[in-house]
C-alpha positions in Angstrom: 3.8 6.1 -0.3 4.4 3.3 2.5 6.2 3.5 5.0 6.2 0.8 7.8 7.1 2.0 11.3 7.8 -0.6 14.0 8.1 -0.9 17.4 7.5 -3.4 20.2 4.2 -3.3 20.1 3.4 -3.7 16.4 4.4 -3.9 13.1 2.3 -2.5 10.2 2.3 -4.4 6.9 0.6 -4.0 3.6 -0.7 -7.1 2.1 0.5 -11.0 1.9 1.8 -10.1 -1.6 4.2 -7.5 -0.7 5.5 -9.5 2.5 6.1 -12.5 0.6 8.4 -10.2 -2.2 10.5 -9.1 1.3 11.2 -11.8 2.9 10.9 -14.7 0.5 7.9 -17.5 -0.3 9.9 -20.2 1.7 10.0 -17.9 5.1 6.2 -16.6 4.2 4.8 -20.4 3.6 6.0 -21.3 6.9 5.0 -18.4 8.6 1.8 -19.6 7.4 1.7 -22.5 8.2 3.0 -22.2 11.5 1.6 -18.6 12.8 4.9 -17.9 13.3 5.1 -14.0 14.1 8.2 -12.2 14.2 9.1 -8.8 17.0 9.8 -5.9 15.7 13.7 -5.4 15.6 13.6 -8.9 13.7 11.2 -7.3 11.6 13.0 -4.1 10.9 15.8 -6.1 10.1 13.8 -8.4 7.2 13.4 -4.9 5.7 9.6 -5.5 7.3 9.5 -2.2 8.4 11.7 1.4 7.1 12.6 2.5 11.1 12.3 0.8 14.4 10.8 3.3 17.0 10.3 3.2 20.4 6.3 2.6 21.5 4.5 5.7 20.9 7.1 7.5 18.8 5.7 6.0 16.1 3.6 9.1 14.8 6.5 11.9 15.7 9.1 9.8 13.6 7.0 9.5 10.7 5.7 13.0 10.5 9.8 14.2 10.2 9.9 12.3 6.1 6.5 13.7 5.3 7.2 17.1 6.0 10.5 16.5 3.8 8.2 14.9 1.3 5.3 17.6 1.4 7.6 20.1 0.8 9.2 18.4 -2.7 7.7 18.9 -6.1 4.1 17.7 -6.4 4.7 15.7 -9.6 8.1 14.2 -9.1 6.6 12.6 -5.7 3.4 11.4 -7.6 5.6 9.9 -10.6 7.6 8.1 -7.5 5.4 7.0 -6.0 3.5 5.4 -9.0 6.3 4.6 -11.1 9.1 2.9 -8.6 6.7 0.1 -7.5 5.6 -0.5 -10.8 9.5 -0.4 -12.2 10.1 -3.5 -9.6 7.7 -5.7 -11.2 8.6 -5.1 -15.4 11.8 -5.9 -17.2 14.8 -4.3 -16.9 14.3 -2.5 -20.4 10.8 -1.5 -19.3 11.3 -0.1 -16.5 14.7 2.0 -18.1 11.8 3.4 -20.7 9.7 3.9 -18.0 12.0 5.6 -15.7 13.0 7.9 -18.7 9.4 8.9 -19.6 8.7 9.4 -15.9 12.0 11.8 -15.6 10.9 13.8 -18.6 7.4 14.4 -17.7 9.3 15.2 -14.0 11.7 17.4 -15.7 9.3 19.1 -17.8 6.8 20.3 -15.3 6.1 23.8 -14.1 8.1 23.1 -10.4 11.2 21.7 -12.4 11.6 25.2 -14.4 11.4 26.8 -11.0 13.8 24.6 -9.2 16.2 25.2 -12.4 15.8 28.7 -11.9 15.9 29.0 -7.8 19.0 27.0 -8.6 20.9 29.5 -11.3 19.8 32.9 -9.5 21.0 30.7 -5.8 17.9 31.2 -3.8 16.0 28.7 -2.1 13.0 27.1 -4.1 9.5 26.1 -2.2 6.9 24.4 -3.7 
């Protein structure tokens, strides 16, 4: 999963490819062009980054949504995490076939029977 943390001293980015999809060819040819760099609120604010942290908070902020995320089921976060960046680039009928496959193999799974059941008998479920 990405997640792009920003601060004033940096700002983490994937690829060209996935930049360009954010904030548009026109802004990335002349960022090109130009070496045009942007800070990191401006950044944060092009949906460049998820959260704009101070310097050196960078690691304590992003360990808080991965200890959310560790403690979900293991295949709904795999099916996600493959699936939702995959949906973005198909059709919309695709990615609705897509999204229902993924939600039945989700719904299917071991940690879905548990979670229905933790749910029904009211007790906490931990997978």
């Amino acid at each position: 999963m990405d997640f792009e943390y920003s601060s004033d001293q940096k700002l983490l980015l994937d690829s060209v490819c996935k930049l360009m999809q954010r904030i548009g060819s026109g802004r990335m040819v002349g960022m090109m062009l130009t070496g045009r760099t942007f800070d990191a609120e401006t950044g944060e604010r092009l949906g460049l980054s998820h959260y704009l942290v101070e310097p050196g908070k960078a690691l304590d902020t992003g360990l808080e949504p991965a200890d959310a995320i560790a403690k979900n089921a293991r295949i709904p976060n795999c099916l996600i995490v493959q699936a939702i960046p995959r949906v973005e680039d198909m059709s919309a009928a695709d990615g609705l076939w897509t999204e229902s496959v993924a939600q039945a193999v989700s719904m299917t799974s071991e940690d879905a029977r548990a979670g229905i059941d933790a749910f029904f008998k009211r007790r906490k479920i931990e997978f």
